[in-house]
N, C-alpha and C positions, 0 to 999 in steps of 0.2 A: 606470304600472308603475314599480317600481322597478327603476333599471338603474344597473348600476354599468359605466361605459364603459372599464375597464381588462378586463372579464370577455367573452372573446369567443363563451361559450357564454350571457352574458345579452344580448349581442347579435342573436345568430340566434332563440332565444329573442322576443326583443322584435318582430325582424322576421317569425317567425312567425305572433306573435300581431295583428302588422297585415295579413296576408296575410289571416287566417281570420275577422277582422273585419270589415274593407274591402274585401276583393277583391284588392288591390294597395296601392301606395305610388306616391306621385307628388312628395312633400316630403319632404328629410330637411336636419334645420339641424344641424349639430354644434357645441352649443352649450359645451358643460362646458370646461373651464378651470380652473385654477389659478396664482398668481403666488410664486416663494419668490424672496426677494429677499436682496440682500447679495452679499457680496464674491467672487466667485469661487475664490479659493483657499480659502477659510471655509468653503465650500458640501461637503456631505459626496456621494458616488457616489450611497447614497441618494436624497437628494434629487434631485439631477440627475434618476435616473433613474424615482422617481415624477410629477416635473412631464411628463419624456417621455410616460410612461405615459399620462398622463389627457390633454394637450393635444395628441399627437403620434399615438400609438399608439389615442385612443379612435377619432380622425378619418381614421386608416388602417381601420380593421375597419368603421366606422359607413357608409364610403365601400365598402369591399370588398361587403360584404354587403347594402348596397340594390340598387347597381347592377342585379344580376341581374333582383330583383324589375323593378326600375323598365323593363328592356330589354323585359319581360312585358307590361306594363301599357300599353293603347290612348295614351293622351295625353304618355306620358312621363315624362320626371320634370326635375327641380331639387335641386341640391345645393349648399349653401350652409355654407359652411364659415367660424365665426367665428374668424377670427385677430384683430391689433391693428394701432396704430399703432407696435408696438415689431416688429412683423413686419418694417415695412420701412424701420426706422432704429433704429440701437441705442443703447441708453440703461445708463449705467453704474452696477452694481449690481443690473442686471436679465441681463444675456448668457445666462444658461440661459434666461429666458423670452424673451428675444429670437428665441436658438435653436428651442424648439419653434413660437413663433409663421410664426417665417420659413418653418419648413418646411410648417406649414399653407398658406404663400402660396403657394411653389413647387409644393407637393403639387397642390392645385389646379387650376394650371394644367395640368399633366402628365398627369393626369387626367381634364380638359378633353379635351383633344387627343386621351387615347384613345376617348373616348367618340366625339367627331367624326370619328377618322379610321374608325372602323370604323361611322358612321353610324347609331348610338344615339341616339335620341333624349332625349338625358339633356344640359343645363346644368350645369356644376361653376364656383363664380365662390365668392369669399373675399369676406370685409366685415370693415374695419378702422376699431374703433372708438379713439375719441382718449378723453381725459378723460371716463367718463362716471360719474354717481352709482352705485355698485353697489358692493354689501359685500366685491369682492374687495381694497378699500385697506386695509381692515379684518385683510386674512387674506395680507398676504404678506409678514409676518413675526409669526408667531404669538406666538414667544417675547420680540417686543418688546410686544406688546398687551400680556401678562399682566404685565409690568413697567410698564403703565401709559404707556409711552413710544411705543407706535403710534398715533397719531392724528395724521388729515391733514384740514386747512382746504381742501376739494375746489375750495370757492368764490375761493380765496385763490389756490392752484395752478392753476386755472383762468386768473384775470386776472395774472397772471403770464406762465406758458406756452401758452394758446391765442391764438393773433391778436383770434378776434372777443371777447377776455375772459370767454369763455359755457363754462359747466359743462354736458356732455351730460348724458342722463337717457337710461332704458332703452326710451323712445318714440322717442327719435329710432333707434335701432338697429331696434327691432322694425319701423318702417316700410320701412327699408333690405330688410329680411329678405323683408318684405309684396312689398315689389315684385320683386325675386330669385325669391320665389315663384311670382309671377303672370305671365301670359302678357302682361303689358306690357314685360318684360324678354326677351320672349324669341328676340331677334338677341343678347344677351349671353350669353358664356360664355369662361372661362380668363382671366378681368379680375378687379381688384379694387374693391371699392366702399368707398370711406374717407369716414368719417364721423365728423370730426375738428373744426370749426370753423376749420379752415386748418389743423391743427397741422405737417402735412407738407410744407408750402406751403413 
């Protein structure tokens, strides 16, 4: 389906159409993200408040609106919420995305906790990825690509700033997810899963 996770009537929408599909919901990843980078006082309200939008505000509603289903549903569920490793260390030139990602981590947990204290069988747990291959280095600064001036040596910035000198790829995260999913994880919840190569180390 197309979903645009700033639209919270394609939300319920979406969650409908997996109710009348499936029966229920037992997985929900919140995946979407964006990065707008650059100098803070640069940064127009705009922006600011689009990066909320899609990294902050999708994974408030995406969260709001499974729960209920998933409190429905026999086995439960799992909520996996992608933030970064700028969630929980800040990086200069990035502070708005540091901001939304933080609050992915904290959101989480808080979440976590309600689920638990009121004996839901629902998991809420964050995964923080480090350097990894994916087109969003490409896209967080738009107006410097088209100037030809946005490109990054991933492999380069990798052996540089990661410990083990290694470039993630989007396998190593999807297995982080896989497990978060699965009933191998399932004493975990309102923790985070970083998948980093040391970088937070």
């Amino acid at each position: 389906m197309h979903h645009d996770v700033t639209s919270e009537s394609e939300w319920e929408a979406a969650i409908e159409h997996v109710k009348a599909t499936y029966g229920g919901l037992n997985v929900l990843v919140n995946n979407a993200g964006i990065g707008i980078g650059g100098s803070i006082v640069d940064m127009t309200l705009g922006e600011w408040q689009r990066q909320q939008a899609i990294n902050l505000d999708g994974v408030f509603m995406g969260v709001k609106h499974s729960i209920p289903v998933m409190r429905d549903t026999e086995d439960g569920g799992s909520i996996i919420n992608i933030s970064s490793v700028a969630g929980i260390k800040g990086a200069a030139m990035l502070a708005a995305y540091n901001a939304t990602k933080g609050g992915v981590r904290i959101f989480s947990k808080g979440v976590a906790l309600e689920c638990a204290q009121n004996r839901w069988p629902i998991r809420v747990n964050s995964v923080h990825p480090g350097i990894i291959a994916t087109p969003i280095w490409d896209k967080i600064n738009p107006e410097l690509q088209e100037a030809g001036l946005n490109t990054f040596d991933l492999d380069n910035m990798a052996e540089t700033a990661v410990p083990t000198g290694q470039l993630g790829y989007p396998i190593d995260i999807a297995n982080g997810v896989l497990f978060l999913a699965s009933d191998e994880s399932r004493y975990m919840t309102g923790t985070e899963l970083v998948i980093d190569g040391g970088l937070c180390a």
